[in-house]
C-alpha positions in Angstrom: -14.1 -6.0 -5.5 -12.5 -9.6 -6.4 -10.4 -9.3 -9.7 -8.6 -12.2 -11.0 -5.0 -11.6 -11.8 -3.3 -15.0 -11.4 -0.6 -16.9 -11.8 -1.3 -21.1 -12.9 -1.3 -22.1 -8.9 -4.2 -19.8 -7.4 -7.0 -20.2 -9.8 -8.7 -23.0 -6.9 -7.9 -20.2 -4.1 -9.6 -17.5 -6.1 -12.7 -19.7 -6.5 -12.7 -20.3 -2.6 -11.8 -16.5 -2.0 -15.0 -15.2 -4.2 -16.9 -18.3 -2.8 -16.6 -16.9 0.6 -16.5 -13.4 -0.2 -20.5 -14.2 -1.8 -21.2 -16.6 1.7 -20.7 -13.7 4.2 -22.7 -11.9 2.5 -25.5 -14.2 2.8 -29.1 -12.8 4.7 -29.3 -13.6 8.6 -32.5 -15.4 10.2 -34.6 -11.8 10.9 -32.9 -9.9 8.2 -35.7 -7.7 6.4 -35.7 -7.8 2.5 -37.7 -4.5 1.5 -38.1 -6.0 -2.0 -39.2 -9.5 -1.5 -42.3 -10.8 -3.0 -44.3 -13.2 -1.6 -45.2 -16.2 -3.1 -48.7 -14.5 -5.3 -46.1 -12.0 -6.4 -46.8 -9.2 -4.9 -44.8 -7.0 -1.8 -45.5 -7.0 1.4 -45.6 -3.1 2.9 -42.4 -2.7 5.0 -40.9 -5.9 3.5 -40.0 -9.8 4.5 -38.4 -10.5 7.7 -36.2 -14.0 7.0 -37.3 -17.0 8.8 -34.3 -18.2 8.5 -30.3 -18.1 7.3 -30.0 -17.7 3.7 -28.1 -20.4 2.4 -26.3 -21.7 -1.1 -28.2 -23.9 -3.6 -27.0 -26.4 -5.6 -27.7 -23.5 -8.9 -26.6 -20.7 -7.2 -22.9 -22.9 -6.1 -23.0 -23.8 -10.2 -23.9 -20.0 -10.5 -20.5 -19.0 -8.6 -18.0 -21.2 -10.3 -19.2 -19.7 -13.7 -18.5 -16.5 -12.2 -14.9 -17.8 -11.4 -14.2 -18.9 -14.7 -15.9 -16.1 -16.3 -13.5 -13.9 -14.4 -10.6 -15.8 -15.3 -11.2 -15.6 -18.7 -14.6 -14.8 -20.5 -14.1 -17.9 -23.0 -13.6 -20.6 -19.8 -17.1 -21.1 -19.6 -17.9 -22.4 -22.9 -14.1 -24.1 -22.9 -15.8 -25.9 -19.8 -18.6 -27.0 -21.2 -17.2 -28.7 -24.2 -14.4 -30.1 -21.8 -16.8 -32.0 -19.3 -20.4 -31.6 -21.6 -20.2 -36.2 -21.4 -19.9 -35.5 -17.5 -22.5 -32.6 -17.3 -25.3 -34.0 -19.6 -25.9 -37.0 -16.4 -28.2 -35.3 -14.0 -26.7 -36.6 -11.0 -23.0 -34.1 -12.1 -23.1 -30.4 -11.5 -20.1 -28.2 -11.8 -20.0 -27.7 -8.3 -19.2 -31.7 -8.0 -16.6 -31.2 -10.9 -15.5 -27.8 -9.3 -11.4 -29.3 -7.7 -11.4 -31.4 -11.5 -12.1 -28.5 -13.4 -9.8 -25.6 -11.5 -6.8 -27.9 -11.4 -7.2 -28.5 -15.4 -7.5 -24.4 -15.8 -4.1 -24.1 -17.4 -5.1 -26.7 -19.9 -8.2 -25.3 -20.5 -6.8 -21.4 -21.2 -4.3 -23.3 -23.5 -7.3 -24.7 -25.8 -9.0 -21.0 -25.0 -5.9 -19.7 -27.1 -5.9 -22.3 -29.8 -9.7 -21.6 -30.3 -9.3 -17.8 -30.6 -6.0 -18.1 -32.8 -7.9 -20.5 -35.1 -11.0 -17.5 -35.7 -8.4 -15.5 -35.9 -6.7 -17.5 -39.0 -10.0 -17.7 -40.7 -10.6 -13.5 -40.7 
């Protein structure tokens, strides 16, 4: 299991280290799923046999880095989205294209993370 205990220079390696550690993971061409459904929904007896290599989609590469940040600290994601929502709201940016941007600006990030929470603290 990947935890994230890190210091301000690894938090790109940990994304790239939990990245890989979901990639080899991945289903093989001829790998039989015993739960997949086929496309009316229902299961075929004995399961699927892949036709091909599993492989990352654009959502499930988005999927991974919230993950990350998620790990890093629970209040990164939303940090994330009010950091970069300008860049995020064009349909051509995903986080995956934002991904280096974003993981080199983590210590700025956690920083606003703290004000946040010591500013909801205040108001109790």
């Amino acid at each position: 299991s990947i935890q994230c205990g890190l210091n301000e220079t690894a938090y790109d390696e940990f994304y790239h280290k939990f990245r890989s550690a979901i990639c080899r993971r991945l289903r093989k061409k001829g790998d039989t799923i015993d739960w997949f459904l086929n496309d009316d929904g229902e299961g075929d007896e004995g399961g699927q046999v892949l036709l091909e290599d599993e492989i990352l989609s654009p959502t499930f590469e988005d999927i991974i880095i919230l993950w990350c940040l998620e790990k890093i600290n629970p209040l990164l994601p939303k940090q994330v989205s009010k950091a970069y929502d300008e860049q995020l709201q064009d349909d051509k940016t995903s986080l995956k294209g934002l991904q280096e941007e974003i993981f080199k600006n983590i210590p700025d990030l956690l920083q606003d993370c703290e004000i946040s929470v010591q500013d909801v603290t205040a108001l109790k």
